[in-house]
Structures are given as C-alpha cells and as structure tokens.
C-alpha positions, 0 to 999 in steps of 0.5 A: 745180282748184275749190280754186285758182278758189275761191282766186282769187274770194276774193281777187280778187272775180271768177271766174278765166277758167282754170286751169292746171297745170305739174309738177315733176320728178326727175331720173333720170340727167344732173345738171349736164349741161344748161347744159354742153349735154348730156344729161338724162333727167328725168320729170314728177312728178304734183305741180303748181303751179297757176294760176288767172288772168284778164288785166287792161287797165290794165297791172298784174301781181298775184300770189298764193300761197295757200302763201306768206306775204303778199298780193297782190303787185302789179307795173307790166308796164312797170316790171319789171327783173331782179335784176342792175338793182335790179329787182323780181327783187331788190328784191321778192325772194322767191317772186314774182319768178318770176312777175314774170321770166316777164312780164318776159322776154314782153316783152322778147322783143316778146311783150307788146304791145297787149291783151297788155301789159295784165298779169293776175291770177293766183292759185297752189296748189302741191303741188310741195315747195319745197326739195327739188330737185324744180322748185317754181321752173320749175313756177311759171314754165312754168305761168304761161307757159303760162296767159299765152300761152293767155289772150293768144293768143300760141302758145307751143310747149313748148319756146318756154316753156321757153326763156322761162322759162330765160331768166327765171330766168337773168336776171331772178331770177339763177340761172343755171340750165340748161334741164332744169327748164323742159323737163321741167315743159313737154315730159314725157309721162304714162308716160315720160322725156324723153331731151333734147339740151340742145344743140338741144333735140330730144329723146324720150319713152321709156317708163317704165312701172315698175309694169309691170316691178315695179319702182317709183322712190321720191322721198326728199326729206331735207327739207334745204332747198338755195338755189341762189342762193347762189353754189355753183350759179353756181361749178360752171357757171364752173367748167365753162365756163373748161375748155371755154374752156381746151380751146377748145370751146363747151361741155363736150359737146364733150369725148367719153367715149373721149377724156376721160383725155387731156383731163383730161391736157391741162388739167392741162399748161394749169395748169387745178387738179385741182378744175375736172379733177374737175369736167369728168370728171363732166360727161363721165362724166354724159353716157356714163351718160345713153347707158347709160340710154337704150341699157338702157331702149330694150332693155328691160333697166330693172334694169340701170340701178340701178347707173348711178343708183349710179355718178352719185350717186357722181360727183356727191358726188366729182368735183362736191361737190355731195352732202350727209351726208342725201343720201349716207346715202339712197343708202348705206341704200337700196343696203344694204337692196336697192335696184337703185340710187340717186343724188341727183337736182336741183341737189345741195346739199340737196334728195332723192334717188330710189331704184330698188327691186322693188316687193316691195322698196319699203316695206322700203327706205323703212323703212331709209331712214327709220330710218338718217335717225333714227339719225343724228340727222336729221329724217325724210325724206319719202318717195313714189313718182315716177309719170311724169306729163304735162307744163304744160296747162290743166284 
C-alpha cells in the first residue's frame, strides 16, 4: 500500500486520498460457461491490482501504471468512446483502456454527473500476471470501480461493478467477455469459491479450505501469453449462441445434461457442423461438472473432484480447442506424477492451468511439471499455490 501511495505522490505531486485493492482469479471448474449463462466456480487469488486515486474537478481522467511502458495517460471523461467508434479503447490502445472503459461505462450508465463528472487520478501496482489467464484485465477494472464509487459516493454493490465492468470490456474495449472475471475479482471471499449462476447472478460462498484437508491447488502459468482480443474468444461465443439460436432458446443453458445427445442429434438434422456440435457438448457437459463439483464439496468429499478438474480440461482441448501443447503437457505430467486431477483454467489459448495434488505431493508434481516444460523445449513454468482470497476493497 505505502508502495503504490509513494507511486502515486512521485507522480502525481500529491498524496492519493485512498487506496484500493481488486484480485485476480482461477478458475476452478466451468470455462466458457458464463456468457452462455451458465455455471462457474472461480476463487480470488491473493495477487492484486492496486489503485491509489484521488478525484479531480475539471473533467480530466489520468492513468498510470507503474508496470507499464509510458507516462501518464491522459483522457477528457466527455470525450471517451468505445473501441467499436474509433475511440480511446481503439485508438490509445493498450493498458489503458480499461480504465478509461470503466469511466466510460459510468457514464454512460448517468453515473457520472455533477462533482462526479469531474474524473480522477489514478495510479496502479499489480502483482496479478498479465497473460496468463488469471484476470489481470478485470482486476484493473473492478479496482478502479471500485476506487470510483467509493471517492464519489455512488454506492456500487459488488455485483453492480461487475456488470459495469463486463459492460466495459464488452463494449468499449471489445472483447466480448463473460461475467466470470469481474464477479470473482468483485464478490469472492477469503476461504472459499464462488458457485455463480451466470444467468441471474445469485450465487454462493463455498468453503474451500485445502490446507485444511492436506491438499493444495497449484497455478501453473506456462507463461505462453493469450490475447483474447484476437478473434478465437469471440468465434467460440458466436459459435454458441447460432446453436442456441438454432434450438430456439436464449442461451445454451437451456439445453439439459439428460437431453444433450438428442440436441447434438437435432442440430446435426438442422445442418448445424460438427465443429459448433463439439462446441455446445462442452458447454453442456462444463455445467454438469460444475454440479458435480458442488455436490463433492458440499459432502466433503473435495478429493473427488481431481478427476472432474481432469474431465473438463479434457473437453476444453477436444470439443472447444481451446487448449495449447504447454497447457496439455501440465495436465498430462501433473496427472502422471500423482496429482488428483488437473485442467487449464481461463479463457484457453494460452495462459495456466491449476493442478490438484496432496500436500505431500506438491513440490514433486511441480518438479515434474517444471522438468517435462524443459525437456520439451519450453521456457519454465511459473508456479505457485492458489489461496482463496477475498475480493475488491479499500486498504
């Protein structure tokens, strides 16, 4: 915290009025689920972005990130547009414009009027990995949510700010991301998992105390970098949404687990190509193991859930390709060197995978991990445990 306020001072000239803190997240089992309003179980991660901020009167927005190339980036609240209009999500680029799409999505949504129009300062320090699949992106958001609603007063509930944020990324950035990122960085708790209906965001805290059991969950982030931006993210959310269309229901939640091989047999007679098949049969197996989660931690049987983990990387790499040769070669060392179960976690392409070992187990797995990652010629693998931490607040 005095890191982040000393950063702010040396480049602002003035102390910050507070700081803030928003996490980043794995995933534990439901990928690719959210945005076809489904299930998801991530959990916060203890690694944060932080924001030191102050409001300002004369409608300017300034940016900085002590992690990032450049200065000060500076914006007229009035004069932010999205990515989709030419806008400073498009032509500024970069790191920024999630911060500037937050503001922008404010208000847009009238929450930016009077004093509140007036922008901000901001300054920010992330310990979140960029590229890796663990959020870096919605951290940056929710914490400058966050940090805003507080300094102006405007009330925001968790959840509020991670629809805000969604909305942000949406549309002024231009990845059409689901609610999953935002909600976790926002709502998770110190100690558990979120178990969240992306449909009408209810959702519940479920213990997830590993330690407790023996038993850790490792991040391994294979430090191939994934750019969701790039057109493969948006092709697998079109994808799904022309079956839902084809089957003639909102979303691909709709579709039940008891029903899906008759389903996959009626889009076939519709014409619809193997390809967008394979894509509905993960979207509808990914929410019967997020229920089998659920139902193995609720009757404290969290061992059990290793080959679930196992099962849904699986579907991840077959049916929605969207897995990578570092990404598969975790799960297949980890598994073979005795962990419970493992899978790629995050949008997919790129990015880590979490691993389910004993906590006998743990420094062995990561061993085999790291030295499969040299023998096939990749760069190593960064590996830590994942602590269910708490979710966006002020320090």
């Amino acid at each position: 915290m005095s890191d982040v306020s000393a950063g702010f001072r040396e480049v602002y000239g003035t102390d910050p009025e507070g700081v803030w803190a928003a996490p980043g997240r794995v995933n534990l089992i439901g990928e690719h689920t959210d945005y076809n309003d489904g299930f998801v179980m991530p959990l916060a991660l203890p690694h944060t972005c932080l924001a030191a901020a102050s409001p300002r009167t004369d409608g300017v927005l300034r940016v900085h990130s002590g992690d990032a190339p450049g200065g000060v980036v500076e914006l007229r609240v009035q004069e932010l547009t999205p990515v989709a209009e030419g806008g400073a999500g498009g032509d500024r680029g970069g790191w920024a414009a999630y911060p500037a799409g937050v503001v922008w999505a404010l208000r847009e949504e009238g929450l930016l009027s009077g004093a509140a129009a007036g922008g901000a300062d901001l300054h920010y320090a992330s310990t979140v990995p960029t590229g890796a699949g663990l959020s870096s992106s919605a951290a940056l958001e929710v914490v400058t949510a966050t940090a805003l609603s507080e300094l102006y007063g405007l009330g925001l509930t968790p959840e509020r700010v991670a629809q805000l944020c969604q909305r942000a990324e949406n549309q002024f950035v231009g990845v059409p991301c689901g609610i999953m990122d935002q909600m976790a960085s926002a709502c998770c708790t110190e100690g558990h998992a979120l178990f969240l209906d992306a449909r009408d965001l209810t959702q519940r805290q479920v213990p997830f105390d590993l330690a407790a059991e023996g038993l850790r969950l490792l991040v391994v982030d294979t430090r191939v970098k994934h750019e969701l931006g790039d057109g493969a993210y948006a092709n697998r959310r079109a994808a799904c949404e022309s079956a839902a269309r084809a089957l003639g229901v909102p979303a691909l939640r709709e579709v039940e687990f008891a029903t899906l091989d008759a389903t996959l047999t009626t889009l076939a007679g519709l014409g619809v190509d193997d390809t967008v098949r394979r894509r509905v049969r993960h979207v509808v197996t990914e929410n019967q193991r997020v229920r089998e989660v659920i139902e193995l931690l609720d009757a404290g049987d969290t061992r059990s859930i290793g080959p679930v983990l196992t099962a849904g990387h699986a579907s991840c790499r077959d049916d929605f390709e969207i897995s990578c040769a570092e990404l598969d070669l975790v799960v297949e060392s980890g598994c073979a060197a005795g962990a419970l179960g493992a899978r790629m976690t995050g949008g997919g392409f790129g990015g880590s995978a979490i691993v389910l070992v004993e906590e006998a187990d743990a420094d062995a797995v990561a061993k085999a991990v790291t030295e499969s990652f040299a023998a096939a010629g990749h760069g190593a693998p960064r590996i830590f445990p994942a602590v269910p931490s708490e979710g966006a607040r002020r320090l």
